[in-house]
Every structure is written in structure tokens, then in C-alpha cells.
C-alpha positions as CSV (number, residue, x, y, z in Angstrom):
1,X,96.3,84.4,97.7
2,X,94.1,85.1,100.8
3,X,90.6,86.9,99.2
4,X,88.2,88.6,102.1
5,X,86.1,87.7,100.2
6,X,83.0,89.6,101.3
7,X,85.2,92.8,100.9
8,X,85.6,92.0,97.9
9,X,82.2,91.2,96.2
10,X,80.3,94.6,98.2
11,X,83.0,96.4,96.5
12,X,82.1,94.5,93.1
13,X,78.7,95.5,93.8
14,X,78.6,98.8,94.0
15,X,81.0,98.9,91.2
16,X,79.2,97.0,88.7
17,X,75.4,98.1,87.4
18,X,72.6,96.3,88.8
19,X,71.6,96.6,85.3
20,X,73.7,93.5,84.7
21,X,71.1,91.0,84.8
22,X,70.9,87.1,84.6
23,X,68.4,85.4,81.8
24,X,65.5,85.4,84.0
25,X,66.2,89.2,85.5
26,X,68.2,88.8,88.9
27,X,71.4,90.7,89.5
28,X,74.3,89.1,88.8
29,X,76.7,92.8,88.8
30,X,78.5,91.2,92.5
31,X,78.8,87.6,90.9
32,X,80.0,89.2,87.6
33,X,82.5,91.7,89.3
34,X,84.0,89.5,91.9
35,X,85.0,86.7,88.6
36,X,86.5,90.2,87.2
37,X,88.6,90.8,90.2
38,X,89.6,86.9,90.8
39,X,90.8,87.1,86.9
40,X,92.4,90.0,87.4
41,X,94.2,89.1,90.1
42,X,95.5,85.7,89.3
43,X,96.6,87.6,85.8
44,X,98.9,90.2,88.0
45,X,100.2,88.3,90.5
46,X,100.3,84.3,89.3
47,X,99.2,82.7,92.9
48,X,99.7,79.1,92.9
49,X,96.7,78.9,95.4
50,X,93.7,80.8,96.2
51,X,91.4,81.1,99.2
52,X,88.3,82.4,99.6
53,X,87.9,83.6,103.2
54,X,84.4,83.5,104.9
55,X,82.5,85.3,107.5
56,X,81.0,83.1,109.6
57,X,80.5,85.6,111.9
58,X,80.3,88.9,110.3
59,X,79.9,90.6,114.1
60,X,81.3,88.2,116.8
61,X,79.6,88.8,119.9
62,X,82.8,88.4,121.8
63,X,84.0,91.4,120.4
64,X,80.6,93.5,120.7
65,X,81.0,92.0,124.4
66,X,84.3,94.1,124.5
67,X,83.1,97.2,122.3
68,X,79.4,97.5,122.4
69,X,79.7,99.8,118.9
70,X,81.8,97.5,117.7
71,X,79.9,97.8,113.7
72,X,76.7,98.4,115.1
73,X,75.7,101.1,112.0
74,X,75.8,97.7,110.0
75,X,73.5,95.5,111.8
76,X,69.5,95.8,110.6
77,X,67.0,96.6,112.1
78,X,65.0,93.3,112.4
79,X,65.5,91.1,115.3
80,X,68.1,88.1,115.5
81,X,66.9,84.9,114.0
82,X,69.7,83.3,116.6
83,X,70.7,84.5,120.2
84,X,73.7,86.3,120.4
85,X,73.5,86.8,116.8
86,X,72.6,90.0,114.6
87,X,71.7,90.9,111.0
88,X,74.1,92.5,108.6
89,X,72.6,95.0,106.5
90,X,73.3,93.6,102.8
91,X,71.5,95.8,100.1
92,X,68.4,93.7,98.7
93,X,69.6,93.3,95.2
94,X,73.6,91.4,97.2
95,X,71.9,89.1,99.8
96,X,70.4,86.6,96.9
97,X,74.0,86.9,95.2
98,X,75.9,85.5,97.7
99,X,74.6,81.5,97.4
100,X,75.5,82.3,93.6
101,X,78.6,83.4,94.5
102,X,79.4,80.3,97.1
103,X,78.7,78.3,94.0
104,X,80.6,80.0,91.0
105,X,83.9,79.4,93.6
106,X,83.5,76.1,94.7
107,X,82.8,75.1,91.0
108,X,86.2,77.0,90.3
109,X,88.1,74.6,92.6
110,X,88.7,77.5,95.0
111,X,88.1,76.9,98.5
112,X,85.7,78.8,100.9
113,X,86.9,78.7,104.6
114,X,85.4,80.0,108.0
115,X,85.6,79.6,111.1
116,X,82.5,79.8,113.5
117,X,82.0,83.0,115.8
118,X,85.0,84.7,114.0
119,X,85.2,87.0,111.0
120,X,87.8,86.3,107.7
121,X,90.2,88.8,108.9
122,X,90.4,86.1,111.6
123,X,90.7,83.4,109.3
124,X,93.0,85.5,106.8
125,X,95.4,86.3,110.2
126,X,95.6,82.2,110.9
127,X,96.3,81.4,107.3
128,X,99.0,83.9,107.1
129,X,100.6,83.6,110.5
130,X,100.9,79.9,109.5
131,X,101.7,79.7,105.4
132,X,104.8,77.8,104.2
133,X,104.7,79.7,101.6
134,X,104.5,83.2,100.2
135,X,101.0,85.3,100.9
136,X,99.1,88.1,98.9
137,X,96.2,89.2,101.3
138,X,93.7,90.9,99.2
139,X,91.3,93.6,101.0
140,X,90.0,96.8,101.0
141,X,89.8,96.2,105.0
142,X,92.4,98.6,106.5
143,X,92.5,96.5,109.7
144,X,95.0,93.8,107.8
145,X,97.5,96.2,107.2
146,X,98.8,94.7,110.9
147,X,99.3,91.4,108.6
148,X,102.0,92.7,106.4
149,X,105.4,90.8,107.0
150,X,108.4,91.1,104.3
151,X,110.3,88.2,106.6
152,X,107.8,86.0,105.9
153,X,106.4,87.3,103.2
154,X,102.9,88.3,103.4
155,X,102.0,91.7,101.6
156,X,98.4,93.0,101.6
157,X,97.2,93.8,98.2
158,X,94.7,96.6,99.3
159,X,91.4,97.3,97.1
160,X,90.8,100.4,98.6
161,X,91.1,102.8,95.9
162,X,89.9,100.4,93.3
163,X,90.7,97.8,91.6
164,X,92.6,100.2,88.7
165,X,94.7,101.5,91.7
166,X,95.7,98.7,93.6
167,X,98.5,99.3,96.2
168,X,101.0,96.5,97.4
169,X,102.0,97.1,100.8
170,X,105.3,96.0,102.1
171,X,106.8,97.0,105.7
172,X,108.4,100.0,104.2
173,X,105.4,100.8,101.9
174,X,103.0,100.4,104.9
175,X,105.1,102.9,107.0
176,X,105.6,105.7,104.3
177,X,101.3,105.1,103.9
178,X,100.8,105.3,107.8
179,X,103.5,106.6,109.7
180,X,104.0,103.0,111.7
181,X,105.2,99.4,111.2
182,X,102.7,96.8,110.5
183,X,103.8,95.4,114.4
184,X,102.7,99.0,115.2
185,X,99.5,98.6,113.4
186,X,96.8,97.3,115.5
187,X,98.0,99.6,118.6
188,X,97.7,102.8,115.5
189,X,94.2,101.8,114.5
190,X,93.2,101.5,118.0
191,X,94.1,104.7,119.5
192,X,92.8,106.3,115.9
193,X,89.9,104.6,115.8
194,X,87.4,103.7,112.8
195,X,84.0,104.8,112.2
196,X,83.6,102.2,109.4
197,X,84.1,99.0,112.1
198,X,82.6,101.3,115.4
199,X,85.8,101.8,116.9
200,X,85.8,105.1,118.9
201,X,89.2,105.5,119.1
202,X,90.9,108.1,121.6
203,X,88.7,111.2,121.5
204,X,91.3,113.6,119.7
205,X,93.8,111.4,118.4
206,X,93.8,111.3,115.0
207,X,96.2,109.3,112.6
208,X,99.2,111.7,113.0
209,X,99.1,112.0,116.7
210,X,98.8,108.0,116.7
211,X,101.7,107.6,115.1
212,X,103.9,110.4,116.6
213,X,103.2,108.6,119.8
214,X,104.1,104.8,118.4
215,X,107.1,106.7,117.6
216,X,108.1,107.8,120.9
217,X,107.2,105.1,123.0
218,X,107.0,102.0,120.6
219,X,103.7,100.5,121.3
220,X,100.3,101.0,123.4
221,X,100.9,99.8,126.6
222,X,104.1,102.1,126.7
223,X,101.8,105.0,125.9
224,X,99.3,103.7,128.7
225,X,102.3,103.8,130.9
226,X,103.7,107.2,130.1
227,X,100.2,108.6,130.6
228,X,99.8,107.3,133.8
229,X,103.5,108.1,134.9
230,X,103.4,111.9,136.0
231,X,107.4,111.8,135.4
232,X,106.9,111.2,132.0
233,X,107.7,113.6,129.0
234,X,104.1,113.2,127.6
235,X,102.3,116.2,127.0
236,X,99.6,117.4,129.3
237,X,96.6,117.4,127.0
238,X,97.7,113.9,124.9
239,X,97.9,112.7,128.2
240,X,94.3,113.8,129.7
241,X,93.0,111.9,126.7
242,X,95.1,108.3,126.9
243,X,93.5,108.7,130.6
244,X,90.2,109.6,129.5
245,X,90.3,106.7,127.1
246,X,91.9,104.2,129.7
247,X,88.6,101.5,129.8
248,X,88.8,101.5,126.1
249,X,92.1,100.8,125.5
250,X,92.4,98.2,128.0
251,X,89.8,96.1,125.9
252,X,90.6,97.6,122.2
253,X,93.6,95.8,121.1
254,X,91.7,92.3,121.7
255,X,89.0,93.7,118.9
256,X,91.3,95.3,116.7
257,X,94.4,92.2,116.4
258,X,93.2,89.5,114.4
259,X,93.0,86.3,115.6
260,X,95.7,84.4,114.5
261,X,95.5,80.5,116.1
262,X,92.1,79.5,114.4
263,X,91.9,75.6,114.0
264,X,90.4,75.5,110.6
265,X,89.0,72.4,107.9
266,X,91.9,71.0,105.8
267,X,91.7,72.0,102.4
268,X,93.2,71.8,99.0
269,X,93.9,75.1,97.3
270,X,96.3,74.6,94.5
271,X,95.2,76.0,91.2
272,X,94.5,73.3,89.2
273,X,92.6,72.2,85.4
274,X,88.5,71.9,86.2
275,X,87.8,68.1,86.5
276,X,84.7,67.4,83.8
277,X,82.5,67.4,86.8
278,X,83.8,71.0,87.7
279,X,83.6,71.9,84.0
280,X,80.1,71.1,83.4
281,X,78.6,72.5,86.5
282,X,81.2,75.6,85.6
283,X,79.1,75.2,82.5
284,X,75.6,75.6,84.0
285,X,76.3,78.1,86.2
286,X,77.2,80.6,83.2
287,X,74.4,79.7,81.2
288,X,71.7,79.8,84.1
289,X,73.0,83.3,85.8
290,X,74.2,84.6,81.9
291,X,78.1,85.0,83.7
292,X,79.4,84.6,80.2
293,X,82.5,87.0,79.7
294,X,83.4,87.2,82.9
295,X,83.7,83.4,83.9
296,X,85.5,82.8,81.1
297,X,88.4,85.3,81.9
298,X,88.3,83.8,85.5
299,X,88.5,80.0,84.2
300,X,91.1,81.4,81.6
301,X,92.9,83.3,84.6
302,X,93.3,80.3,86.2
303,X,93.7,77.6,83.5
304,X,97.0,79.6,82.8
305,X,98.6,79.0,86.3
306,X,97.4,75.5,86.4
């Protein structure tokens, strides 16, 4: 079980009341939520490990260097505190979750894995691509959708409607959702676009013209190539816009596909019994940030599949 993990504890945020409060006052409503979701999980689908997957880079500047929009809504408006780097606007009451969060995982045994100047869709598209095993990618991120394989197993467990309306995607799941097959995916999303990651997309070509044309011609650089073939059946005005959109689309699918090849850290992820070590610091943590309930059903969660 791959978590994106940031994903994942924004969405707990904004689900959970900031009036969930630790002894001394701080929020604890994205620590509390994400414990939730991680019990949750494990309950429904029995993983026999679990990742946490990290943005090191929440906004790699290779791929702003590509697509200059490329999430630039997210990024704050103070300056940089490294070059090349920017700011990701996390609401006040998240930003002093996070180390919290860091520690309530690594205290569960689960392991937290980046990888510098990429993004955990990167690290999730390496760890999938490259599992022995059988992989539940869990995300809210639409972008992963290009991960799903039924021959090797990997289904994307998408958040985006909730936690109380998960969807398990599967090839034939994903193409009655979008219209295309996950191979198909990266090319749909680019020629659609997303506001949400500042991916223009082709200007009038929405989802169902993107995947009427994956149809016809299979992938992107046969669509390209129709557009620039005057013998081709294309239409006239679809056409005008794939050549409108020609400098985009030569750079989009290297922004878009995640990067699969990462050399990452060695790591141990089997679900196993906390050690005494783990269990008293398991122990503190709940007892200093008030995590109670909720780190009890994770431990429990995951006691179980131990």
C-alpha cells in the first residue's frame, strides 16, 4: 500500500475540525484524520506493507522549467529560502502538523520515502513500476490513474470523493470512469489539462474530445501527427487547436508521466508488532498531542495484519 501521503493528510485536514485540539491547544484534526484513514485502510484492504510517500519536492523546477504554470496558484507569496526552490502554500493551522505527523508514522513502523527534486507521484510511479508484489496506490491525485495495471496488479484506491466513497480503479474501471486506458492516461490528462496542477491543456479540448481522439488515433504523438498531416481525417477545427497547442504538447507528457526509475533508500515496510521502543514513543506521542482514539484504531489496524 503506496499512501501520497501529503494528499492524504490536506484532505484529513479539511475534513476534520480544527477544533480538535492537543493538551496544550495546537491542532491535531490532520494528525488525527490521517491515523483515521491509515486504520481505515489497512481494515479494508489487509496490506502486508505500507509506505508513506514523501514530497521532497512538492514543485520540481525541472518541470516548472518545462511548464512555467506548472502549480504556480500553490506557491506563496514569500520569497524562496533556497534557489530554484519555492514555497507551498500550506494553511497556518497544517504546516506545524506535518513534523507531528513525520513522527506518529515512523513510530508506527511505517516508512516515509522521498526522493530529492521529485514529487511522491514520482516516488509512488518507481515503487509500483518495480513491486514484486501486489500494489494499492492510495490518492486523491487524478494524475496516478496512468499507474493502474491489472497485469501487474497495481489499482489506485482514489480518495477523491471521500473517504466514505472510495473507488477502486482497475483497467476496465478506469476506462468506464474516463473514456481511456490507463496507457492512454497521461497523453488524456495532457491534452485536457488540469487547473488544480497548472496544466493548460489544449485550449478547447475537454475530457470527451480527449478521449474521442485517444480512440481514433491511440496515443498523443499520433494525434500530433494527424494534425500536422493535411491528408488526415481529423477535423478542421480539432486540428487548428492540436496545432495551436504544438509547443505545449511537445513538453507536456515529460510533466504529466510520472517518473518511474527513481533510485530510492532501502527500506523495510512489512507490517509488523511495535518493538517496546516503538510502543513507548507510540505511547508519548498520544499522550503529548491527546491522539487517543484515533492511534489506537491505527495501532489496532495494523496489530491485526501483523
Amino acid at each position: 500500500m503506496l499512501l501520497d501521503t501529503a494528499a492524504l493528510y490536506f484532505r484529513a485536514f479539511y475534513g476534520v475540525p480544527d477544533t480538535v485540539r492537543a493538551p496544550s491547544g495546537e491542532p491535531v484534526n490532520a494528525v488525527r484524520g490521517l491515523l483515521d484513514m491509515i486504520a481505515r485502510l489497512a481494515t479494508e484492504f489487509a496490506p502486508t506493507e505500507i509506505v508513506a510517500c514523501w514530497d521532497d519536492d512538492w514543485r520540481p523546477q525541472w518541470r516548472v522549467d518545462l511548464i512555467p504554470t506548472y502549480k504556480t496558484h500553490r506557491v506563496a507569496a514569500e520569497p524562496a529560502t533556497d534557489a530554484g526552490s519555492s514555497i507551498e502554500v500550506v494553511p497556518d493551522l497544517l504546516s506545524p502538523q506535518v513534523p507531528i505527523i513525520r513522527d506518529v508514522l515512523t513510530a508506527l513502523g511505517i516508512p516515509i520515502i522521498g526522493a530529492a527534486h521529485h514529487e511522491a507521484d514520482d516516488v509512488i510511479g518507481t515503487l509500483a513500476s518495480h513491486s514484486d508484489i501486489p500494489v494499492d496506490v492510495i490518492t486523491g491525485d487524478r494524475d496516478l490513474f496512468q499507474l493502474v495495471d491489472d497485469s501487474r496488479g497495481v489499482r489506485v484506491i482514489y480518495t477523491g470523493r471521500g473517504m466514505a466513497r472510495l473507488e477502486v480503479l482497475t483497467d476496465a474501471t478506469l476506462t468506464i470512469k474516463t473514456g481511456v486506458t490507463p496507457a492512454q492516461y497521461a497523453d488524456f490528462a495532457a491534452l485536457r489539462g488540469d487547473a488544480s496542477d497548472g496544466l493548460p491543456g489544449v485550449a478547447g479540448v475537454g475530457e470527451k474530445t480527449a478521449a474521442s481522439l485517444l480512440a481514433d488515433y491511440g496515443d498523443l504523438n499520433a494525434i500530433v501527427a494527424a494534425a500536422a498531416d493535411p491528408s488526415s481525417t481529423l477535423g478542421a477545427a480539432v486540428r487548428a487547436k492540436i496545432l495551436a497547442a504544438a509547443q505545449y504538447l511537445t513538453v507536456a507528457p515529460a510533466v504529466v508521466n510520472v517518473v518511474r526509475d527513481l533510485t530510492l533508500p532501502a527500506f523495510d515496510a512489512r507490517i509488523r508488532s511495535s518493538t517496546p521502543e516503538q510502543g513507548a514513543e507510540l505511547e508519548r506521542l498520544s499522550i503529548s498531542w491527546g491522539l487517543d482514539s484515533s492511534l489506537k484504531r491505527a495501532r489496532g489496524a495494523l496489530s491485526a495484519l501483523s
